[in-house]
C-alpha positions in Angstrom: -16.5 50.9 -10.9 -12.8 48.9 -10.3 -11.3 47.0 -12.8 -11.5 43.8 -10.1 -15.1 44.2 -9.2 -15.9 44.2 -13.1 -14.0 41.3 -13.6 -15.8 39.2 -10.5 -19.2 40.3 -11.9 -18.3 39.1 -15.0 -16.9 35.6 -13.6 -19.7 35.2 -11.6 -21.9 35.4 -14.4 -20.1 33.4 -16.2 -20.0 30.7 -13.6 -23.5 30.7 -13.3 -24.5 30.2 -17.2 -21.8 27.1 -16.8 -23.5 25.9 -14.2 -26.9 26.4 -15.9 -25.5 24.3 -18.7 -24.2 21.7 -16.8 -27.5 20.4 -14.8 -28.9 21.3 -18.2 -27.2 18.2 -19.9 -27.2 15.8 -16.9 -31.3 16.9 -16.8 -31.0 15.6 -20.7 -28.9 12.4 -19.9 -31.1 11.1 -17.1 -34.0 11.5 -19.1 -32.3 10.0 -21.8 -31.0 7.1 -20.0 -34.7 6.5 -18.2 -36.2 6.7 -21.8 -33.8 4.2 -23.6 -32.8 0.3 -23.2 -31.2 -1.0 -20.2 -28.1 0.0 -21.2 -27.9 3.3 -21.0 -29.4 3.0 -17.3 -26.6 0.8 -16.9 -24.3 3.0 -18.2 -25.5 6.0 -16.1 -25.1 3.9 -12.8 -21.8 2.8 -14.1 -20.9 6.9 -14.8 -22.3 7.7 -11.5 -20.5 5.0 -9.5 -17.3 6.6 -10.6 -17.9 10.5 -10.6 -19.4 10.5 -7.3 -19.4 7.3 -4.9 -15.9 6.5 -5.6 -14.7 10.4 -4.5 -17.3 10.2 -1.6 -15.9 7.2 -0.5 -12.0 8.4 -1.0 -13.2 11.2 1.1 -14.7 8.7 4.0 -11.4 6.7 3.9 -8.8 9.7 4.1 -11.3 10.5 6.9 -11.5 7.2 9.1 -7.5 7.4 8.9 -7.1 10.4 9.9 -9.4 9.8 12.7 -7.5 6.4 13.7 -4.1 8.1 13.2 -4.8 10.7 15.8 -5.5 8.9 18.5 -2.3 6.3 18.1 0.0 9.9 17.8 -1.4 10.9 21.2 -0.6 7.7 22.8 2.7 6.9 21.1 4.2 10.4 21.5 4.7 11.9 25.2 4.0 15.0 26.2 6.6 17.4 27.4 8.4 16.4 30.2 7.5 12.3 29.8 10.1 10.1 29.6 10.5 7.7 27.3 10.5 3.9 28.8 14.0 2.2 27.5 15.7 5.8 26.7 17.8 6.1 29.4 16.4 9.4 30.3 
């Protein structure tokens, strides 16, 4: 077997056991957070607010520009062969 297929196999597997232990303390944190006081509810929503709604939303804003941006580029640039109104073309 080649050196690089050993060394995906092993990476894969290796991804997969992190992966495992990951959900494996957010599984115990949630159940901690559900079992406790108020606060470490609060806590968790607080944690959660900023690992994944704030990159979420990031993502939604970079998106909505980028969807507003195109269509001011297509209007404000010509095409080939337009002239440009106060150029002197």
């Amino acid at each position: 077997m080649p050196a690089d297929r050993i060394v995906r196999l092993l990476v894969s597997g290796l991804l997969l056991a992190g992966a495992s232990g990951v959900l494996a303390l957010g599984a115990m944190l949630v159940s901690h957070s559900i079992g406790g006081s108020g606060a470490d509810a609060g806590l968790l929503a607080w944690t959660l607010a900023f690992a994944v709604i704030l990159p979420v939303g990031v993502l939604v804003v970079m998106a909505a520009i980028l969807v507003s941006a195109r269509g001011r580029i297509s209007r404000t640039v010509p095409n080939m062969g337009w002239t440009i109104p106060g150029k002197g073309q």
